[in-house]
N, C-alpha and C positions, 0 to 999 in steps of 0.2 A: 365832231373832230376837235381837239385841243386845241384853245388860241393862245398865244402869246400877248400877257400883259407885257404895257411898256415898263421897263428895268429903271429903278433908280439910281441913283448914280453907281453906289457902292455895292447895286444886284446886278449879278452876272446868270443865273437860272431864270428862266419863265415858270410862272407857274400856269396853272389848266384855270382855264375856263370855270366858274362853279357848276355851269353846267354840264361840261364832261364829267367830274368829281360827282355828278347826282348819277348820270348815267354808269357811272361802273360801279356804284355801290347799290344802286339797284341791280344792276346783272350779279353781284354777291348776294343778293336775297333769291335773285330767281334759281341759281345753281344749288343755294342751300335747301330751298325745297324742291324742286330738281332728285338732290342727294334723297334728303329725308324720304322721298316716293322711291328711290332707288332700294336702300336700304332697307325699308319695312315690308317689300314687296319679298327679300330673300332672307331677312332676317329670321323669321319665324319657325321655319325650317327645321333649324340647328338647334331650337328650346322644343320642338314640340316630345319630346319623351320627359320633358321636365313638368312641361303644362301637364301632359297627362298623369302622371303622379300626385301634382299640387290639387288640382282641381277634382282627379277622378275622372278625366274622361274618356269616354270609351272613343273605337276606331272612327265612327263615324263621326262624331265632334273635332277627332283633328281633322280630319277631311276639309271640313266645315268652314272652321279656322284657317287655312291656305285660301281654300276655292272660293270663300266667300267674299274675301278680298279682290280675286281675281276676279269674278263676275261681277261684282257691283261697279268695279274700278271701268271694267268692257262697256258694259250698257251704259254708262254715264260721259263717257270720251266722247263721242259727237256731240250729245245733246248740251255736257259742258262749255264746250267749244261754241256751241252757237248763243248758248247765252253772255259769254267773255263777249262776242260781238255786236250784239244787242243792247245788253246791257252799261257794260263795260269793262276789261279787260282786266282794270287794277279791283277794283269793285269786287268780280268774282273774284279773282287769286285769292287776294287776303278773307274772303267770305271760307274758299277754300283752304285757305292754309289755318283760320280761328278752328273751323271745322275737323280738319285734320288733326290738330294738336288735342280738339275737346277728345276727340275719339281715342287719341294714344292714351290719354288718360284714363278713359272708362275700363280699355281695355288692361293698362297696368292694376288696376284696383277691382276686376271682376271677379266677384264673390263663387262663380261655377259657370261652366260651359257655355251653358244658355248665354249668359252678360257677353263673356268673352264674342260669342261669337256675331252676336246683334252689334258689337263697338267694331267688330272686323268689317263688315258690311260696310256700317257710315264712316269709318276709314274707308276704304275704299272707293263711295260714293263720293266723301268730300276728295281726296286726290281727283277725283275724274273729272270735278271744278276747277282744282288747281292747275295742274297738268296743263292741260290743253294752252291755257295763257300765257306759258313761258316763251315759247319762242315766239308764240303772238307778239307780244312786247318788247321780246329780244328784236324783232325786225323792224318796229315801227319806232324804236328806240337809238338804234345806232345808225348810222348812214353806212352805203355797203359797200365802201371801202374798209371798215372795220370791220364787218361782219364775218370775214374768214377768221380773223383774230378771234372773235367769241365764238363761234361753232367748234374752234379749234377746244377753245375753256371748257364746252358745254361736251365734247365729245369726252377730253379727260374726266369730268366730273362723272360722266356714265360709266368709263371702265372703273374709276376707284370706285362708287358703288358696286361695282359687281364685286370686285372685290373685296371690297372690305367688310359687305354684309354678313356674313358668316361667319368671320372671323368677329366682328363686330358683337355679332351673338354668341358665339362662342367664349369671350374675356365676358361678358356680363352674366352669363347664364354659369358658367364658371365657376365667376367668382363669387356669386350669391351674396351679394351688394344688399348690407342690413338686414341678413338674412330673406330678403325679397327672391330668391332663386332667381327664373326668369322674368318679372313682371319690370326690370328697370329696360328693357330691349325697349319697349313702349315708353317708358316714362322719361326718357332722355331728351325724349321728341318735345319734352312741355319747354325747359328753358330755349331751347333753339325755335322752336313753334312762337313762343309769345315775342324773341326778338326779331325775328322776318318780321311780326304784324309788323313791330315798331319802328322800325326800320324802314318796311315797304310803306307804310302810310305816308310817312314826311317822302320818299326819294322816287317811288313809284311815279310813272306818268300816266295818267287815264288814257284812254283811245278807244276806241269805236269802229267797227265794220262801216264804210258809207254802204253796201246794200248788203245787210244781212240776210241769213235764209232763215225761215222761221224754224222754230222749234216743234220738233214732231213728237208728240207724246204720248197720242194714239199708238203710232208705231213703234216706239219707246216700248210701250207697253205690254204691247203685242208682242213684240220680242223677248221682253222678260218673261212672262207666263210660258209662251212654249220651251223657252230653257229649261225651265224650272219645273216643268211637268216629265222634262227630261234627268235631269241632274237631283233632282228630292231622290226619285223613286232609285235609281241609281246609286246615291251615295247611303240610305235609309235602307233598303229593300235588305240586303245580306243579314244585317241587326235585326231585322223582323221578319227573318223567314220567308221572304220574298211574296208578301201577299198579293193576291189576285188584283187589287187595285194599283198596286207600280206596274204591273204591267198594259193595264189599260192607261194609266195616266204615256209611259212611255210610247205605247203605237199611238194617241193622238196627238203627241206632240209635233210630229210634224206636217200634222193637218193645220196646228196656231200657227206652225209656221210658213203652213204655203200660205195660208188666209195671210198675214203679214206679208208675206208679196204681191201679196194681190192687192193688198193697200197700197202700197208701196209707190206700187207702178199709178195707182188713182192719183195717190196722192202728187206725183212727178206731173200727172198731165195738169191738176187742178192750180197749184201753185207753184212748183218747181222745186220743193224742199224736203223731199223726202229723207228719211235718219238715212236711207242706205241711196245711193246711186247706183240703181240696177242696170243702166246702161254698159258700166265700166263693164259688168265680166261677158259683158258682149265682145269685147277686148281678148282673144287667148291667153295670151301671157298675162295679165294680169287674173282670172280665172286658176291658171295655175298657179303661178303663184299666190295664191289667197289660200288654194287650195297646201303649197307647202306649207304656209306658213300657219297654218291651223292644224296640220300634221304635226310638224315643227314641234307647237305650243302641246300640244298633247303627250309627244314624248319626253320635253322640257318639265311637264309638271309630273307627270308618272315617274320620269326619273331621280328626279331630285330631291321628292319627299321617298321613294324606293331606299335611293343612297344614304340619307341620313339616318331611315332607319334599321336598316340593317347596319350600318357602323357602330349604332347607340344602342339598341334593343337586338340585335343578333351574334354581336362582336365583344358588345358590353364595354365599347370606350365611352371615357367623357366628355362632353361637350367641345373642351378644347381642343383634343387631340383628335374630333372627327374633323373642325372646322380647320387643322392644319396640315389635316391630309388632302382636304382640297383645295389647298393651296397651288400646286403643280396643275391642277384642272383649271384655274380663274388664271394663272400668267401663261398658260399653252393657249387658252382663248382669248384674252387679251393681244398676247404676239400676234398668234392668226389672224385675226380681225384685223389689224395694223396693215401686214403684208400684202391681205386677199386684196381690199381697194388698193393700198397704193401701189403694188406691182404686180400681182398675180393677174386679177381680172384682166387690167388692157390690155395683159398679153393674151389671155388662154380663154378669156371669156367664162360661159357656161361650165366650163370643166371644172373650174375651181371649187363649184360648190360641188359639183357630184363628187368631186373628189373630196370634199367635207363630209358629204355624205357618207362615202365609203368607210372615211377614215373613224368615222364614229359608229359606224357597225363592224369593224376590226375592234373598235375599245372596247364595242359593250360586248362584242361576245368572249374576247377575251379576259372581261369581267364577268362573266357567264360562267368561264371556265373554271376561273381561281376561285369563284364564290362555292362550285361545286365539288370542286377538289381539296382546297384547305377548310372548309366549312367552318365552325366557330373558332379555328387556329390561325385563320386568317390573317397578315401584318400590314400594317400602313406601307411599307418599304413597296411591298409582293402588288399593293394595288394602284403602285403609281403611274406603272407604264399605260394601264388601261386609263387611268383618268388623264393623259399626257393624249394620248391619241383621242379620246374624244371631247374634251376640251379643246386640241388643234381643229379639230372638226366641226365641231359647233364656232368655234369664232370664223371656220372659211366660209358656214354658210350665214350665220344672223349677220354678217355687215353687210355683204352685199347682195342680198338677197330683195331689200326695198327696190333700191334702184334697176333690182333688172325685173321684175316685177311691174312697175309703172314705167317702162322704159317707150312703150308703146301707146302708152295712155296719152291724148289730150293735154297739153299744158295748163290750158284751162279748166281742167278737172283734178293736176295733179294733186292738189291740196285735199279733195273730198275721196283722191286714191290714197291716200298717206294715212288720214284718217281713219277708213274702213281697214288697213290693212293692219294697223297697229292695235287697233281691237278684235279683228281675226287674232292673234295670235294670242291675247290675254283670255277670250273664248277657249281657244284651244287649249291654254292650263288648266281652266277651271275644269274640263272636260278632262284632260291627265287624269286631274287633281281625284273626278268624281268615278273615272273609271278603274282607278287602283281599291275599290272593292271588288271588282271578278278577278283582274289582274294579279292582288296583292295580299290584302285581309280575308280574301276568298281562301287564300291558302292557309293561312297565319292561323283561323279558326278562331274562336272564343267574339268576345266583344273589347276588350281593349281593356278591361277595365283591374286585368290582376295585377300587382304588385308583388315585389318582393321575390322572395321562395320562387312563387307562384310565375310572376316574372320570366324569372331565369332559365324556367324550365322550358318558356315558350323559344330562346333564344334559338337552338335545331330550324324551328319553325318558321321563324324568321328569314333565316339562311335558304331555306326552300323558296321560299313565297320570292323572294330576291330576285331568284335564278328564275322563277315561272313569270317574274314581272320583264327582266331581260330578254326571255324571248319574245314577248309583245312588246316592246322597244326597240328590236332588229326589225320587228316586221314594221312598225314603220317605219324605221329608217330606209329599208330596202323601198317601201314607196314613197319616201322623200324623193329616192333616188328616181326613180322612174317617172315620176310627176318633175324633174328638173327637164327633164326633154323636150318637154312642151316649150319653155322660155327659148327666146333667143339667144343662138350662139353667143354672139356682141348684141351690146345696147345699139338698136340707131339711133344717129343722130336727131337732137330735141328739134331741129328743123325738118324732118320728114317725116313726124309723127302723123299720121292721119285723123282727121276727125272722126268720133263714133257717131256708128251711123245712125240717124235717128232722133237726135240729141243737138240738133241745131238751137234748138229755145231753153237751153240753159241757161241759169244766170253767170253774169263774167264772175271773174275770177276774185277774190276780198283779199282784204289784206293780211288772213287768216290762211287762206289760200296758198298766199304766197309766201307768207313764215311756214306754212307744212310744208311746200313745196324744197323750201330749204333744207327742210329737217330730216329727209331721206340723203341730203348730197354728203354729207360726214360718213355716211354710213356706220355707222356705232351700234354697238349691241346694245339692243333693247330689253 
C-alpha cells in the first residue's frame, strides 16, 4: 500500500512509497506481456492469406501456423507454472518473455513454412513459461486490498487484446510496412519484448512456492505424443491422400492416451503431482464443464480461421476491411462478457450461458444462410447481424463459464482446476484448428498453394467449404448446449463445497494456487 512521506514545509502532496512505485511498474510489465500473449495468439489469423502467398504455403502449413501455437502454448501451462514455483517466478517470466520475443523474431524473418512454423511452436512454448507467472506475482506482489484494483487492469488488458488483435494485424499486414507484408505482426514483439526484460529485471520481485508440486514430464510427454499422433495425421492426412498410416497413427492415439492416465493416477499415489488432477472430474460439473470448454475451443478455432478465410480468399477483401468487419463481433463479446458476470448470472444462473449458447447457433446459421444465398456478393453491412449475435454469445458463455465450472470443486484444489481448465480449452483450438481439414480444405479441394488467376477461381469454393464448415460449428454449438445442463443452476456457496472423495492426501494449497484461484473471479475472456 502507499505510504506517506512526511511533507516539507512548502509540500503539500505525499508521495508513494518507492516501494509501491516498483510494484505498479512491474504490474505494467506483467500486463504488457499479458497483452503481447493476448495478441499473437489472434493476431495471425487476419495475415494468414498473406503468409500463404509470401512464403508458398499450402493448406496444411497454415493449419500448422495457428495450431502449433495453440498446442505447444496447452502442454506447456502446467508444467510452466510448476517451474515459476520451483524455481522462481521472476526468473521464468523473463526466461519466458527473452524467449518469446527470440521467437517473434525467427518467426518475422522465416525464409518458408517449415522456420515459420518451428518459431510458432517455441512462441508458444515460451508464453506457456511466461503466462502462468503473471498473476502468480500479481498476487504475492500487491496485498489484497488492492488486488480488485489489478484484476480489474488485468481483465481490461484481456478485452483490448481481444480486440485490438485483428485489427492490430490487419493495419500491419495492410499496410506492408518496408514492403515486409505480414512479417512486422511478429516483429513489433522485439522492441516491447527487450523493454519488459529491462524493465522486469530491475522492478520484478522473485518468489517461490513454499511446497511446490514437482514437475511431471513423463506425463508431459505422454500427453504430447498421443496428441500428436492425433492431430499430424489429421491436419497432414487430406494433402497426402489420407494414407494407411494416419489412420493407424489416429486409432492408437487414444490408447497413449489412456496409458497417460494410467500414469497419471500412479503417479497422484506415488508423490502427489501429477500434470493432470484426475480426481477433479470425479467432480460433475467440473467434468462438464471441461467437457464445454474443450467444445467451446474447438468451435473457437474452426471458426475463426473459417471466418478470415472466407472474407479474404472467398470474398476477396483486404486484410483491413476483413479485420473491421469484426469489429461489431469483439464489442458485442466484450459487452456480453461485462453484463453475463456482473448481472445476468446472479440473477438467472445456468441460463445465461445456454442462452449464449443459443444465441451463437442463431448467428452461425444465419451466417450459413447469407454465405449460401449471396455467395461471393456477399457485403460487410449483410454480415453484421450474424457476427452481432454470436459474438453476444460467445462473450455470455467464455466469462462465466470458469467459475461455474469449479463452482463445486475443493478450494484447495481450485488453482490445479483453473489450470487444467484453461488448457482444455487452448487443446480444443488446436483440435478446431486441426479439424478444419474434413470440415473446411476437405471442401476447398487442391493444396493451398495456387495464386493469383488460379486463386480466384477457387474463391466459389471457398464460399461452399464456409457453409459445410458452419454446419459442424452448429453441431457443436447445439452440444455446448446440452452439455450446459449438467452445471449447476446457481454456483454454491465456496463454504459448502464438498471434498473430493478420495483425495484427502493432497498437497495444500501454493501460492500459485491461490493467484489461479483469483484468476477465474474476473471472469474475462480468455
Amino acid at each position: 500500500m502507499p505510504t506517506t512521506v512526511p511533507a516539507a514545509p512548502d509540500a503539500a502532496v505525499p508521495a508513494p512509497a518507492p516501494a509501491a512505485r516498483r510494484r505498479w511498474i512491474a504490474l505494467a510489465v506483467l500486463l504488457t506481456a499479458s497483452f503481447m500473449d493476448l495478441v499473437d495468439a489472434t493476431i495471425v489469423n487476419i495475415a494468414v492469406p498473406s503468409i500463404q502467398r509470401d512464403l508458398g504455403a499450402g493448406f496444411s502449413a497454415v493449419q500448422w501456423v495457428t495450431a502449433g501455437y495453440a498446442l505447444a502454448f496447452a502442454l506447456g501451462l502446467i508444467t510452466g507454472g510448476r517451474l515459476g514455483d520451483i524455481y522462481g517466478r521472476k526468473k521464468l517470466f523473463l526466461l519466458g518473455m527473452g524467449g518469446f520475443t527470440l521467437a517473434s523474431a525467427l518467426c518475422g524473418v522465416a525464409a518458408g513454412p517449415g522456420m515459420l512454423i518451428g518459431a510458432r511452436v517455441l512462441q508458444g512454448a515460451m508464453a506457456a513459461l511466461m503466462v502462468p507467472q503473471v498473476l502468480a506475482i500479481i498476487h504475492v506482489s500487491f496485498p489484497a486490498g488492492e488486488r480488485g484494483k489489478v484484476f480489474g487492469m488485468f481483465g481490461a488488458v484481456v478485452g483490448l487484446g481481444a480486440v485490438c488483435g485483428p485489427l492490430i494485424g490487419a493495419l500491419l499486414t495492410e499496410g506492408d510496412l518496408l514492403g515486409l507484408e505480414w512479417r512486422p505482426i511478429f516483429l513489433i514483439n522485439l522492441p516491447v519484448g527487450i523493454a519488459g526484460i529491462l524493465l522486469g529485471r530491475r522492478f520484478l520481485t522473485e518468489s517461490r512456492a513454499p511446497r511446490a508440486l514437482r514437475v511431471d514430464l513423463v506425463g508431459t510427454a505422454l500427453a504430447t505424443v498421443g496428441l500428436l499422433m492425433l492431430l499430424y495425421p489429421l491436419t497432414q492426412g487430406r494433402e497426402s491422400g489420407w494414407p494407411w498410416w494416419g489412420f493407424v497413427s489416429m486409432a492408437a492415439s487414444p490408447l497413449v492416451l489412456a496409458f497417460f492416465v494410467r500414469y497419471e493416477r500412479i503417479k497422484a499415489r506415488r508423490d502427489g503431482s501429477p500434470l493432470v488432477e484426475l480426481s477433479l472430474f470425479r467432480v460433475r460439473t467440473f467434468a462438464a464443464g471441461a467437457g464445454v470448454q474443450l467444445t467451446f475451443g474447438v468451435v473457437s478455432g474452426l471458426f475463426f480461421l473459417v471466418w478470415t478465410l472466407h472474407m479474404q480468399l472467398g470474398l476477396g477483401w483486404g486484410p483491413l476491411h476483413a479485420g473491421l468487419t469484426g469489429v461489431p463481433f469483439s464489442l458485442a463479446c466484450s459487452a456480453a462478457a461485462g453484463m453475463s458476470v456482473q448481472k445476468l448470472v446472479p440473477r438467472f444462473g445456468r441460463a445465461v450461458l445456454q442462452a449464449g449458447a443459443l444465441t451463437m447457433l442463431c448467428g452461425a446459421l444465419l451466417y450459413l444462410w447469407e454465405a449460401g444465398h449471396y455467395g461471393t456478393a456477399l457485403e460487410s453491412w449483410q454480415m453484421a447481424p450474424a457476427m452481432l449475435l454470436m459474438g453476444a454469445g460467445m462473450g455470455l458463455i467464455v466469462a462465466p463459464i470458469t467459475d461455474a465450472a469449479i463452482s463445486e470443486v475443493p478450494a484447495e484444489h481450485s488453482g490445479s482446476a483453473s489450470g487444467i481448465f484453461n488448457t482444455t480449452g487452448q487443446l480444443g483450438m488446436a483440435l478446431g484448428l486441426g479439424l478444419s481439414s474434413v470440415a473446411f480444405f476437405g471442401v476447398v479441394g487442391g493444396t493451398g498453394e495456387a495464386h493469383g488467376a488460379a486463386a480466384a477461381a477457387l474463391a466459389p469454393s471457398f464460399v461452399d467449404a464456409t457453409t459445410h464448415a458452419l454446419w459442424w460449428i452448429s453441431g457443436g454449438l447445439v452440444l455446448i448446449f446440452g452439455l450446459l445442463f449438467l452445471l449447476p443452476r446457481r454456483a454454491p456457496a465456496a463454504a459448502a463445497v464438498p471434498a473430493v472423495p478420495g483425495d484427502q492426501d493432497a498437497p495444500e494449497r501454493t501460492d500459485r494456487e491461490a493467484a489461479q484461484a483469483e484468476e477465474h473471479r474476473p471472469a474475462l475472456v480468455s
